[in-house]
C-alpha positions as CSV (number, residue, x, y, z in Angstrom):
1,X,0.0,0.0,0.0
2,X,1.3,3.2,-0.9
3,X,1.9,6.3,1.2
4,X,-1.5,7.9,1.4
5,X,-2.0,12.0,0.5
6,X,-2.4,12.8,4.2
7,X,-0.1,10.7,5.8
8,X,2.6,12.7,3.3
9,X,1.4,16.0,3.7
10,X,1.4,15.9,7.4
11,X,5.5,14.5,7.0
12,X,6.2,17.2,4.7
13,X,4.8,20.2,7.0
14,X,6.4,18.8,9.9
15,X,9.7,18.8,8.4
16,X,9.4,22.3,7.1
17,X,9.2,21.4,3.2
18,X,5.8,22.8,2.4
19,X,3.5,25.6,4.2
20,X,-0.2,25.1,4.9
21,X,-1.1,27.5,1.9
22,X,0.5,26.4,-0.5
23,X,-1.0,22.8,0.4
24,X,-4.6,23.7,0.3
25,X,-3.5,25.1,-2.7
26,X,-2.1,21.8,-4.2
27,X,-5.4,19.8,-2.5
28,X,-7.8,22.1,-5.1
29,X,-4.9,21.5,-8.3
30,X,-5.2,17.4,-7.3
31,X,-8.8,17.8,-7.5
32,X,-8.5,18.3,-11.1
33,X,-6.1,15.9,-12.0
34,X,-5.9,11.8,-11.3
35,X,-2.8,12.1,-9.6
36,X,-1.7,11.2,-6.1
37,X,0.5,14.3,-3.8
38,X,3.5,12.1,-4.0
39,X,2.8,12.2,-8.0
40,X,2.0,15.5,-8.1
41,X,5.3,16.9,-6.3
42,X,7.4,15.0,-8.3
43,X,5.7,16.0,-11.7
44,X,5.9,19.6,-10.9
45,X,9.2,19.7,-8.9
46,X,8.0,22.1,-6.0
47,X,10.2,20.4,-3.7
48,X,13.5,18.7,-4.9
49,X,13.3,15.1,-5.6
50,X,15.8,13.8,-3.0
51,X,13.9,15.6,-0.3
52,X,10.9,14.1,-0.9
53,X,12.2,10.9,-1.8
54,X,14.1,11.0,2.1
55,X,10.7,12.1,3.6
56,X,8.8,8.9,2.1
57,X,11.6,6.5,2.5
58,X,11.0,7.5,6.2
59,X,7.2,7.0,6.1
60,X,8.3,3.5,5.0
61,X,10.6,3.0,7.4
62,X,13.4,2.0,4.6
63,X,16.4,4.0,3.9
64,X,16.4,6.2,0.6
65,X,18.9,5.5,-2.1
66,X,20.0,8.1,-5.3
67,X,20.6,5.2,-8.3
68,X,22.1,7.9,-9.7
69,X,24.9,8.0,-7.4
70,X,25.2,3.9,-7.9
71,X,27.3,1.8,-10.5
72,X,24.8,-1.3,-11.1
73,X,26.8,-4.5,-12.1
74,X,25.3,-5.8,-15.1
75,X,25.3,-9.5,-13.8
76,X,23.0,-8.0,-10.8
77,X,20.4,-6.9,-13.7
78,X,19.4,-10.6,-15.1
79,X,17.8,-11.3,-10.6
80,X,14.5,-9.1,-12.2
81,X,14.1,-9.1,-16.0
82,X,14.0,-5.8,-18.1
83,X,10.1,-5.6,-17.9
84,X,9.4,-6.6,-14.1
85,X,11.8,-3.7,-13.3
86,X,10.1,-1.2,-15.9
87,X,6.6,-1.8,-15.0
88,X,6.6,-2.4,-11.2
89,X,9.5,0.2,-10.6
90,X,12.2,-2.2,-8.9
91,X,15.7,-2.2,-9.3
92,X,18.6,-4.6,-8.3
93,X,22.0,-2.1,-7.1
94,X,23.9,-4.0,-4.8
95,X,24.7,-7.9,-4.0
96,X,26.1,-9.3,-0.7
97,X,26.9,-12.9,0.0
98,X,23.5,-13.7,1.3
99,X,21.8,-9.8,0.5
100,X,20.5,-8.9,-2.5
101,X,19.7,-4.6,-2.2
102,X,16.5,-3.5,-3.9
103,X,15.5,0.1,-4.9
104,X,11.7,0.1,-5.4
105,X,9.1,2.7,-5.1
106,X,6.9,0.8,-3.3
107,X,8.5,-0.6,-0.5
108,X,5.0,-2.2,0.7
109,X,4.8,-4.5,-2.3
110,X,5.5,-7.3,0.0
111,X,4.3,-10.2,-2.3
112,X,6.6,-9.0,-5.4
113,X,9.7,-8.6,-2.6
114,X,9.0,-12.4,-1.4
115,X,8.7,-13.5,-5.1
116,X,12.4,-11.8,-5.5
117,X,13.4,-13.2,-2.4
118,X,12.7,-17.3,-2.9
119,X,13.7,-16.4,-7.0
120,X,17.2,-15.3,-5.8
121,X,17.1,-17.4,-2.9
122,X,18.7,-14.2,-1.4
123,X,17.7,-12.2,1.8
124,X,15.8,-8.9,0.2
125,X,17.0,-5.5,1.3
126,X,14.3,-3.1,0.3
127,X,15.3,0.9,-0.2
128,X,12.9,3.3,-1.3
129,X,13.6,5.0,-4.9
130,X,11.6,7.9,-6.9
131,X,10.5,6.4,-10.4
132,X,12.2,9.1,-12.0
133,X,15.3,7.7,-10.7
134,X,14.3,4.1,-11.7
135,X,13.3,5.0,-14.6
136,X,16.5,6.8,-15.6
137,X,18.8,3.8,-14.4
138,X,16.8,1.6,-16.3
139,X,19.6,2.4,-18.9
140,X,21.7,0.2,-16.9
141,X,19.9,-2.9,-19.2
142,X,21.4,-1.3,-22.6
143,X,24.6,-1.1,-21.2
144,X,25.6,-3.2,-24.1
145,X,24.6,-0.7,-26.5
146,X,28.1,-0.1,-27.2
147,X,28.9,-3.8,-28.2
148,X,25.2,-3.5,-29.9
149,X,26.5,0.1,-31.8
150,X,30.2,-1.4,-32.7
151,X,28.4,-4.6,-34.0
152,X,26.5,-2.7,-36.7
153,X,28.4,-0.8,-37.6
154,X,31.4,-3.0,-38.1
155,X,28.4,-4.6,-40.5
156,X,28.1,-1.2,-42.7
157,X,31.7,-1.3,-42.9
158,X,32.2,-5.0,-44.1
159,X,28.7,-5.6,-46.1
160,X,27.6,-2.9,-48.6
161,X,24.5,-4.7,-49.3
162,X,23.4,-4.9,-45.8
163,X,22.9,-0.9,-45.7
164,X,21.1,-0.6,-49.0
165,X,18.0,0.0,-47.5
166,X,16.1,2.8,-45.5
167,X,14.7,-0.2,-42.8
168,X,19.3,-0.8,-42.2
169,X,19.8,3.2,-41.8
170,X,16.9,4.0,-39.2
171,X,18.6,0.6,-37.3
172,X,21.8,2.3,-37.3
173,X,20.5,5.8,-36.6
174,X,17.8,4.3,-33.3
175,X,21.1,2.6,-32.2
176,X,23.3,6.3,-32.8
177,X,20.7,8.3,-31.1
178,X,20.2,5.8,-28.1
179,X,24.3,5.7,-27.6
180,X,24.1,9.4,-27.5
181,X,20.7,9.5,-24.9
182,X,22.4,7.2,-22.5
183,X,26.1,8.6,-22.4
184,X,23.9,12.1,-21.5
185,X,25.2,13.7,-24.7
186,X,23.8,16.6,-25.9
187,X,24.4,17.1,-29.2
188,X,25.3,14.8,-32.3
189,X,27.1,15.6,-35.1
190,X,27.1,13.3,-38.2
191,X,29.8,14.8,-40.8
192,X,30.5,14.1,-44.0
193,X,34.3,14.7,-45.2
194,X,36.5,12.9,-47.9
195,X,37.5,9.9,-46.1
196,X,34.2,8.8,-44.6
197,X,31.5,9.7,-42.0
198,X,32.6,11.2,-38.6
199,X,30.1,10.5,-35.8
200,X,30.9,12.9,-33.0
201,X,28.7,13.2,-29.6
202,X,29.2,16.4,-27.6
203,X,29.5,15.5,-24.0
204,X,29.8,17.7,-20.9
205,X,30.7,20.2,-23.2
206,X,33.5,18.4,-25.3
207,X,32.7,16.9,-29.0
208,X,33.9,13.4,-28.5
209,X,34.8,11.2,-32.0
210,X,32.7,8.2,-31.6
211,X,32.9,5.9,-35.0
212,X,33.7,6.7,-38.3
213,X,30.7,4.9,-41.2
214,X,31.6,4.3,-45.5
215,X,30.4,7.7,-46.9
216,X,28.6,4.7,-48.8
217,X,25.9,5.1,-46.2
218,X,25.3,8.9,-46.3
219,X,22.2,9.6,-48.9
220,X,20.0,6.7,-46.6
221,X,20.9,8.0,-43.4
222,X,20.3,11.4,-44.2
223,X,17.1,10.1,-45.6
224,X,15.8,8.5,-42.7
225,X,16.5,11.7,-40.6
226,X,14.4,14.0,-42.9
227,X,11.4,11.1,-43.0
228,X,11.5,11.2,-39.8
229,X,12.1,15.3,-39.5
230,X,9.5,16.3,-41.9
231,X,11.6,18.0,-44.0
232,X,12.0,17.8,-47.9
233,X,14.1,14.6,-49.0
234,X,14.1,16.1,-52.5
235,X,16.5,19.2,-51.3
236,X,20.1,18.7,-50.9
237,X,21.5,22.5,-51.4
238,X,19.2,24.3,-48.8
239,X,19.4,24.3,-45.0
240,X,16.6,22.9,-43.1
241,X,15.5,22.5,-39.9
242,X,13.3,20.4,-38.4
243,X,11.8,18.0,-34.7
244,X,11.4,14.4,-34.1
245,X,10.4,12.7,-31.4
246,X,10.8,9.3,-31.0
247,X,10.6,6.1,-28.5
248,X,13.5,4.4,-28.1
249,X,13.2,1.1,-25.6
250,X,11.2,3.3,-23.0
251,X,12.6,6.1,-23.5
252,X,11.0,9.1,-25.3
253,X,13.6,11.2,-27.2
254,X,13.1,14.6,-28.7
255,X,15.6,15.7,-31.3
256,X,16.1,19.5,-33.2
257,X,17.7,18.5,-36.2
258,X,19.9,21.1,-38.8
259,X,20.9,19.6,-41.9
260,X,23.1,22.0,-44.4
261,X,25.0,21.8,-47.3
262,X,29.0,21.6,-46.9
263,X,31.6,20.4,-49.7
264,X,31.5,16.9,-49.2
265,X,27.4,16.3,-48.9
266,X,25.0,17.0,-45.5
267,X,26.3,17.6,-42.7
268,X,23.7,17.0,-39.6
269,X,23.4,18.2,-36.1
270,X,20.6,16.4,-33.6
271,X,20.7,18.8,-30.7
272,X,18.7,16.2,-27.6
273,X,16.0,18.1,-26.2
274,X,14.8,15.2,-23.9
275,X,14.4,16.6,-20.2
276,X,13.7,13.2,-18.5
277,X,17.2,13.1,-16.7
278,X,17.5,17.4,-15.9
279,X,16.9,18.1,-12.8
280,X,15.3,21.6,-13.0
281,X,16.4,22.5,-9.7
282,X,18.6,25.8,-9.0
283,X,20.9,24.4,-6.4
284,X,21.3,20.9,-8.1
285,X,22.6,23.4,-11.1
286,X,25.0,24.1,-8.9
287,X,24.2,27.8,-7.1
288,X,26.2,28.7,-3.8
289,X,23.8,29.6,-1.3
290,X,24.7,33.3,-1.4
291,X,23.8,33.5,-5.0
292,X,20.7,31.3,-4.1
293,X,20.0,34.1,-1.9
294,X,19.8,36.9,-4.8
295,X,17.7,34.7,-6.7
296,X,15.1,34.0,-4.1
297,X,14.8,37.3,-3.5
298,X,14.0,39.0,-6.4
299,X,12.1,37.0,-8.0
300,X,8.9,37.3,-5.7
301,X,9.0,41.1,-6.9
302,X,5.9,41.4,-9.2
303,X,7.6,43.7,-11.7
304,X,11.0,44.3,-13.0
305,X,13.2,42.4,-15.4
306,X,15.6,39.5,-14.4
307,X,18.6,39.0,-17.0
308,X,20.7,35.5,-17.2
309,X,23.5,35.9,-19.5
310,X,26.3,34.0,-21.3
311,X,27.7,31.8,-24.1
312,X,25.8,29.2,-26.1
313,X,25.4,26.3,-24.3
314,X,26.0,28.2,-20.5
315,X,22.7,26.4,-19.4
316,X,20.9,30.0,-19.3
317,X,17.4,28.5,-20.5
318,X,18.0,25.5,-17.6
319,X,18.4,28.2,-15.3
320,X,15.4,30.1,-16.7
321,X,13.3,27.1,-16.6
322,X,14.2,26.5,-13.1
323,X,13.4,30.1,-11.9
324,X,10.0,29.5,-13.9
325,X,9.1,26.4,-11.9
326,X,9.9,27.8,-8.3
327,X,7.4,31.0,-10.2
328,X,4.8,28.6,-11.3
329,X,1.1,28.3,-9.4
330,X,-2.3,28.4,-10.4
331,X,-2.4,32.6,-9.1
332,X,-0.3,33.5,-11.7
333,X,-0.1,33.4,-16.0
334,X,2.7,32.5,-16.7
335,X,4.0,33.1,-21.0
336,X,6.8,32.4,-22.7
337,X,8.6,32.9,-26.3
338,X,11.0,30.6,-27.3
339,X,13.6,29.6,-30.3
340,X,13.4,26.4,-29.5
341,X,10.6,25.3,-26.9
342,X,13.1,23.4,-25.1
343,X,11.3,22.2,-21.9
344,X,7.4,21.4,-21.7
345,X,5.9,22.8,-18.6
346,X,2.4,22.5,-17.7
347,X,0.6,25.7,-16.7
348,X,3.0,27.4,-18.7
349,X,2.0,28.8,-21.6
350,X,4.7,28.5,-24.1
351,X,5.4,29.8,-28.0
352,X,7.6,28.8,-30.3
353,X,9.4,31.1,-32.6
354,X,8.3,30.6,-36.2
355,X,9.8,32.6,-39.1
356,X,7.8,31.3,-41.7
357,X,4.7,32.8,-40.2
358,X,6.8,35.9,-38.9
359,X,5.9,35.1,-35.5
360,X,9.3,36.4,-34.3
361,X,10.4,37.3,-30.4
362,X,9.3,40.8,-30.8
363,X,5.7,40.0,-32.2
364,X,5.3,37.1,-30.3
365,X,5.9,39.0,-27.2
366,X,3.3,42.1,-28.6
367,X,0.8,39.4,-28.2
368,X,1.8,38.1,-25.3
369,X,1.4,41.1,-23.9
370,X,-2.4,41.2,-24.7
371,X,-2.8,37.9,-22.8
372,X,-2.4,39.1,-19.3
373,X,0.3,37.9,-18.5
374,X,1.7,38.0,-14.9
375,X,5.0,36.8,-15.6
376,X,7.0,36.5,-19.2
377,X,9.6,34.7,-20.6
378,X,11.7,35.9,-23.6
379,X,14.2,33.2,-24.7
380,X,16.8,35.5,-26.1
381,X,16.4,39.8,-26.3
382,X,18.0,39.7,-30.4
383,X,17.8,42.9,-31.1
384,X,16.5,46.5,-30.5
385,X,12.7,46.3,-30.6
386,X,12.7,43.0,-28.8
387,X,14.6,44.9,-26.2
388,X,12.5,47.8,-25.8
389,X,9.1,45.9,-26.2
390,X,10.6,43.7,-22.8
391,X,11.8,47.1,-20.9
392,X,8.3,47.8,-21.3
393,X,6.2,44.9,-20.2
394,X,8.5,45.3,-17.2
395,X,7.7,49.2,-16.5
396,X,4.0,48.3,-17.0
397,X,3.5,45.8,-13.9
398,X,5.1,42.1,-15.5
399,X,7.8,40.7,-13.9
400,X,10.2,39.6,-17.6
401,X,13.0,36.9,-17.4
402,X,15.1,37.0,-20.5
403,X,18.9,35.8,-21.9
404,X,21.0,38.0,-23.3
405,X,24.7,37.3,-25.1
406,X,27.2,38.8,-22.9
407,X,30.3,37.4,-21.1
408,X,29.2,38.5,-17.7
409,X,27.0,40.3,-15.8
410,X,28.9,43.8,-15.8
411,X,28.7,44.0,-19.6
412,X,25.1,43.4,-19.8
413,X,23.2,46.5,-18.7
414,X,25.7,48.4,-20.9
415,X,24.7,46.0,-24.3
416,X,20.9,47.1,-23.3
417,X,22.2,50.7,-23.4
418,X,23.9,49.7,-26.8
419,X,20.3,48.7,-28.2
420,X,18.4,52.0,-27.7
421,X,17.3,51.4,-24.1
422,X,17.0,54.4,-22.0
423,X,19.2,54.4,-19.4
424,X,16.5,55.7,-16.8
425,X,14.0,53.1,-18.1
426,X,17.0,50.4,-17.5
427,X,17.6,51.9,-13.9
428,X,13.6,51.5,-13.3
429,X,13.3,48.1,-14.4
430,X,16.3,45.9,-13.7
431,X,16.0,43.9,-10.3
432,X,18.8,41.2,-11.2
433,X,21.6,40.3,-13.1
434,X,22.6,36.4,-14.0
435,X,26.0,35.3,-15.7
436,X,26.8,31.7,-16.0
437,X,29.4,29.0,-17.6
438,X,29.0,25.0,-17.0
439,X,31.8,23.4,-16.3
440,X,32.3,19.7,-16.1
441,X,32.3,18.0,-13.1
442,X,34.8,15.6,-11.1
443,X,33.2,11.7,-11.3
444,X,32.7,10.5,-8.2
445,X,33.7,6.7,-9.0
446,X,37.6,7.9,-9.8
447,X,38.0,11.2,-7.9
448,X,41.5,11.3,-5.6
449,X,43.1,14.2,-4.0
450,X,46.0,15.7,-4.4
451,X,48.6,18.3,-2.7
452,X,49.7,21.4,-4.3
453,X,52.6,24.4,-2.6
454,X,51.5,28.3,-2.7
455,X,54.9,28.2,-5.6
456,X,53.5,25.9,-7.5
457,X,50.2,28.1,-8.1
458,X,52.7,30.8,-9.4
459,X,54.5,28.0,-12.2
460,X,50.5,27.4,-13.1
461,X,49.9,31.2,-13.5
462,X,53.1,31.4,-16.2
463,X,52.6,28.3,-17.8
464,X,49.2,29.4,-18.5
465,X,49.6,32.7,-19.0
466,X,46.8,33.9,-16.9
467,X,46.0,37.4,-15.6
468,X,44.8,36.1,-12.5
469,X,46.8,35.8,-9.2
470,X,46.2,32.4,-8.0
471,X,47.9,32.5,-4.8
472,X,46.0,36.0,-3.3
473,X,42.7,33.9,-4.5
474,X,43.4,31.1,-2.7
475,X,45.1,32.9,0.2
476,X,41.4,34.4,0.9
477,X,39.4,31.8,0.3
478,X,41.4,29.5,2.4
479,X,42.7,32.2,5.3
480,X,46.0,30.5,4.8
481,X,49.6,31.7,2.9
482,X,51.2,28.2,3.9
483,X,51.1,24.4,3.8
484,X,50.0,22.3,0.9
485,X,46.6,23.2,-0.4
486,X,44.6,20.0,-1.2
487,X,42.7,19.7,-4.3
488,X,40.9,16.8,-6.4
489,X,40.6,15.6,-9.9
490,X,39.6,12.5,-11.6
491,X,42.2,9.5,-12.3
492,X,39.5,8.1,-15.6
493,X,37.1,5.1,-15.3
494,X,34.6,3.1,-17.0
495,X,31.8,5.5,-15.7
496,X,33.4,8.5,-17.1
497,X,35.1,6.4,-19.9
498,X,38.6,7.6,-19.0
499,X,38.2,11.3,-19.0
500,X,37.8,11.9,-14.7
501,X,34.7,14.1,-15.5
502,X,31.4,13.6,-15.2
503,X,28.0,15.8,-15.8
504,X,28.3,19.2,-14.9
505,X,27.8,22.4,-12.5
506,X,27.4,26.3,-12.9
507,X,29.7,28.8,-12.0
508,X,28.1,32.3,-11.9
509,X,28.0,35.8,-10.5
510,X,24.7,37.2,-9.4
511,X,24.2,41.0,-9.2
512,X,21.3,42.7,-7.5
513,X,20.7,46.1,-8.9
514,X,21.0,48.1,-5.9
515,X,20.3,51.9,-5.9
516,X,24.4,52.4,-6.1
517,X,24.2,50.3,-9.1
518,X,21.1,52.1,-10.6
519,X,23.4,55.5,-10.3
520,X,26.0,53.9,-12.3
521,X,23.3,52.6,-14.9
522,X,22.2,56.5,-15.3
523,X,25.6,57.8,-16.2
524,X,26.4,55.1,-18.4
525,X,29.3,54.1,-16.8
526,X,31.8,51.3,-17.9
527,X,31.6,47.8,-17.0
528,X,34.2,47.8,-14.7
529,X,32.7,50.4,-12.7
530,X,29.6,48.7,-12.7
531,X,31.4,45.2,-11.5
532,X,34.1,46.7,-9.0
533,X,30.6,48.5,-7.4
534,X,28.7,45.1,-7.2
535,X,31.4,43.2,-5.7
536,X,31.3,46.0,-2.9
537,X,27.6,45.3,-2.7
538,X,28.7,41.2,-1.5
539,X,28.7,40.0,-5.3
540,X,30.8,36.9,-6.0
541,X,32.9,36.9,-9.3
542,X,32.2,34.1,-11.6
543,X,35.4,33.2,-11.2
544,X,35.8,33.3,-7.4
545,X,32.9,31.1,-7.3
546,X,34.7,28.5,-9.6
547,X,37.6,28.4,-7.5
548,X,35.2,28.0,-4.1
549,X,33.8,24.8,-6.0
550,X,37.3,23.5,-6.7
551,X,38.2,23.6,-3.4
552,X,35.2,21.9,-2.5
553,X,36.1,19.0,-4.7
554,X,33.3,19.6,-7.5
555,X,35.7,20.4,-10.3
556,X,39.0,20.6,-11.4
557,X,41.4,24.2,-11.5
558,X,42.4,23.1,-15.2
559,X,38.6,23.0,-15.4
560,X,38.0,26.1,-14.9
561,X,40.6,28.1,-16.8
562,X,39.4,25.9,-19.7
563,X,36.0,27.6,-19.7
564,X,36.9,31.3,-18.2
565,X,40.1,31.8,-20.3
566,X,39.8,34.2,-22.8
C-alpha cells in the first residue's frame, strides 16, 4: 500500500518542506487531476526530488537510495528481467553474500519482494527510490549498446548490401541516437568529409569522435533523418530545420535536427532536447547559497526584469526554466517565447518562434502582452525592438525573465544601453543580473586528492599565461599563505570512460541592482565600474565562485581556466 496523501502532507509540513497555503492550494490543483501528492510533487518539482524521496523513504521505514549515485553491475540486472523492473519500478543495485539490495518505489509491495526473495534465494533489502530515478537507471539494461552500436556498424563497414536500405539506416541511426541519450550527450554531429563519415557526440561540453561509417551510407541516413524530421528529401542545397520525437526502448527522445550543405554532402546536427534526466532544480545546477539568496529574493518582486546571460550552451534557458518552476502556481499566467521550446511545462503557456509565419520574439511577445500575462519569458532579447518591447512589459506591472549574449554580468546593462534602451528606463526596471558557464564536473567513481605548494600556483599562472593571481585567491578563500593546499581531480574510469569528469555544474555571479548600481546605470558608466561596485555590494565573481567549488572538490582548477580563459 502506498503512502497515502495525508499521511505525506502531514510529514512534509512537519519537516518544514511545504507551508499550509501552499498545500490547500495543491489539495484544489489534485482535484483536477488523477494524480496522487506524492505524484504531483514530483511532476511539478516544487520540492526537490531527494527531499521528498528522504521524507517517504522515512514513512516506509526504509532507507532512501539516489541510483544515480550507484554503479549497477550488469550481472546483478538478469535477478529481475527488463520488464518486471520497468513496470513495477524495482531495481537490483547492490549484491552481498546472502543480500540482494533492492531500490523500489513501493517498498510495501510485499508479495513482489518475497517473489524476489525465494527467486534469488537471497535475503531482500528493500530501499525506497523515486521512479524518476528508476526510470532513468533503467539504462543500466542497454549497457551493451556499445557492443550492440560497434556490432552494426562494423556490418556497414564490411557488407555494402546490408545498408542498402532505409529499414538498415533508421537501425543504425535508433542505435546512434540511443548511444548518444544514454552517455547524456547533448548534441550529435554526423559529418561528412573525404575519407568517410565522422560520428561525433558532444559530451559535458567536449565533441567526443565516436565511429567513423563508408560515406557509402550517407544519402540513406540522411534520408531517414528528414522522414522522420518532416523535412524535404528532395532538397540537398538548402538548410533545413526540423523535430522528431521518438521512443527508443522506454525512453522518449526529442531531437532539433539542422541539416546544411558543406563540400563533401549533408552535414547533420541532432541537438537532444529530452528533459527526463535534468533536474530543474537551482541548487542541483550548482548555485552557492549566497547567489541562491539573490535569486530567491528578487524574483517574488511582481515587476521588474531578471537578465541570465552567457555563451551558447551556458545552461541560461536551464536556469530560466528552473526560476519558472519555483514561479509557477495556479495565481499567476505565466507566458513564454522561445527559439526552440526546449522544456514542456504544464501551466506554462509556451510559443515557439516561427519565421515562416513571422511570429518572431518581438511580435510574439506584442501578443503576449495582450494575454495578461503576470510573468514573461523571452528566450533570447536579439535585437532592439525585442529589447525595448521587454523594458516595457517590465515598467508596466510584469515581472520579464530573458537571456542576453554577454560574457558577464557587468557587460550586460551596458549591451541594453547599446540597443536604444533608455538608461532611466533600465535603472527603473532591472532587479537582477545572471551570468553563467557550466563546467564539467569531477566523477565520483575515480576522484583522488591531491597536494599542491602556494609556488606551484605561481608555475600554473606562467605556464598558463593567466591574468589572475592564483595565490591572493586562494590565500582568501582559504585564510592561509602556507602548507600544501589539497585539491581533487579525476584519475579516468569506465563510468566517465577515461576522462575523470562527469556531468556538470554552474559557476556564476549574481548582481542585484542596488540603488548604487542604478546610479551607475544613469551615467552610463563602464563595465568595470559597474562590476568593482557590485562586488562592494557582496557580489561573487564568476570566477571566485569556480575556484570556491574546486576547493570543494566539484571540479577541477584546469577546469576552470578551460571555460573562463579568454
Amino acid at each position: 500500500m502506498a503512502v497515502n496523501n495525508k499521511e505525506l502532507s502531514a510529514a512534509l509540513m512537519t519537516k518544514g518542506l511545504i507551508d499550509e497555503k501552499a498545500l490547500k492550494n495543491i489539495e484544489i490543483a489534485l482535484k483536477s487531476k488523477n494524480l496522487s501528492l506524492e505524484e504531483y510533487l514530483f511532476e511539478k518539482e516544487i520540492i526537490s526530488d531527494e527531499k521528498i524521496g528522504t521524507v517517504i523513504a522515512e514513512l516506509y521505514q526504509v532507507p532512501f537510495v539516489k541510483l544515480k549515485d550507484k554503479t549497477i553491475p550488469a550481472p546483478l540486472l538478469r535477478a529481475i528481467p527488463h520488464t518486471m523492473a520497468a513496470r513495477q519500478y524495482i531495481l537490483p543495485f547492490e549484491k552481498t553474500a546472502d543480500e540482494i539490495h533492492l531500490a523500489i518505489n513501493n517498498p510495501r509491495n510485499y508479495e513482489l519482494l518475497n517473489f524476489i526473495e525465494k527467486k534469488t534465494g537471497l535475503k531482500v533489502k528493500a530501499y525506497y527510490a523515486t521512479k524518476k530515478d528508476i526510470k532513468s537507471s533503467l539504462k543500466a539494461y542497454n549497457s551493451d549498446v556499445n557492443q550492440k552500436f560497434t556490432k552494426l556498424l562494423k556490418g556497414a563497414l564490411a557488407d555494402r548490401n546490408k545498408i542498402e536500405s532505409l529499414k538498415d539506416a533508421a537501425k543504425i541511426l535508433d542505435t546512434i541516437i540511443l548511444f548518444a541519450y544514454q552517455n547524456s550527450a547533448s548534441d550529435i554531429h554526423i559529418e561528412p568529409h573525404k575519407e568517410g563519415l565522422s560520428i561525433r557526440y558532444r559530451i559535458d561540453g567536449i565533441l567526443h569522435n565516436i565511429a567513423e561509417l563508408p560515406l557509402t551510407i550517407l544519402d540513406l541516413l540522411i534520408t531517414r533523418i528528414k522522414v522522420l524530421a518532416n523535412m524535404r528529401t528532395d532538397e540537398h542545397r538548402a538548410a533545413q530545420d526540423g523535430r522528431i520525437k521518438i521512443e527508443l526502448e522506454g525512453n522518449e527522445i526529442t531531437l532539433r535536427v539542422s541539416i546544411i550543405p558543406i563540400y563533401d554532402g549533408e552535414k547533420t546536427v541532432m541537438r537532444i532536447l529530452s528533459s527526463s534526466h535534468q533536474e530543474l532544480d537551482l541548487e542541483a545546477l550548482g548555485y552557492s547559497e549566497k547567489n541562491l539568496k539573490f535569486v530567491q529574493r528578487n524574483i517574488v518582486k511582481t515587476h521588474g526584469i531578471l537578465l541570465i546571460t552567457g555563451p551558447t550552451g551556458s545552461g541560461k534557458t536551464t536556469t530560466l526554466y528552473s526560476i519558472l518552476k519555483l514561479l509557477n502556481s495556479p495565481e499567476v499566467n505565466i507566458s513564454t517565447i522561445e527559439d526552440p521550446i526546449e522544456y514542456r511545462l504544464e501551466g506554462v503557456n509556451q510559443i515557439q518562434v516561427n519565421p515562416k509565419t513571422n511570429l518572431t520574439f518581438a511580435l510574439g511577445l506584442r501578443s503576449l502582452l495582450r494575454q495578461d500575462p503576470d510573468i514573461v519569458m523571452v528566450g533570447e532579447i536579439r535585437d532592439e525592438e525585442t529589447a525595448h518591447i521587454a523594458i516595457n512589459a517590465a515598467l508596466t506591472g510584469h515581472l520579464v525573465l530573458a537571456t542576453l549574449h554577454t560574457n558577464d554580468v557587468a557587460s550586460t546593462l551596458p549591451r541594453l544601453i547599446e540597443m536604444k534602451v533608455e538608461p532611466f528606463l533600465l535603472s527603473a526596471t532591472a532587479q537582477l543580473v545572471i551570468a553563467q558557464r557550466l563546467v564539467r564536473g569531477i566523477c565520483g567513481k575515480c576522484k583522488k586528492s591531491y597536494s599542491m605548494e602556494w609556488n606551484q600556483l605561481k608555475t600554473f599562472e606562467e605556464k598558463l599565461d593567466l591574468n589572475q593571481n592564483l595565490q591572493t585567491i586562494f590565500a582568501e578563500l582559504t585564510n592561509q599563505q602556507q602548507g600544501p593546499l589539497t585539491f581533487y581531480k579525476g584519475e579516468g574510469c569506465s563510468t566517465c570512460n577515461g576522462t575523470g569528469y562527469k556531468g556538470r555544474t554552474a559557476i556564476a555571479e549574481v548582481m542585484e541592482v542596488t540603488d548604487s548600481i542604478k546610479k551607475l546605470i544613469l551615467k552610463n558608466a563602464p563595465p568595470m565600474e559597474i562590476e568593482q561596485a557590485s562586488v562592494k555590494e557582496g557580489m561573487i565573481l564568476m570566477f571566485i565562485d569556480g575556484m570556491q567549488k574546486v576547493l570543494k572538490g566539484m571540479t577541477t582548477i584546469e577546469e576552470i581556466l578551460r571555460v573562463m580563459r579568454t
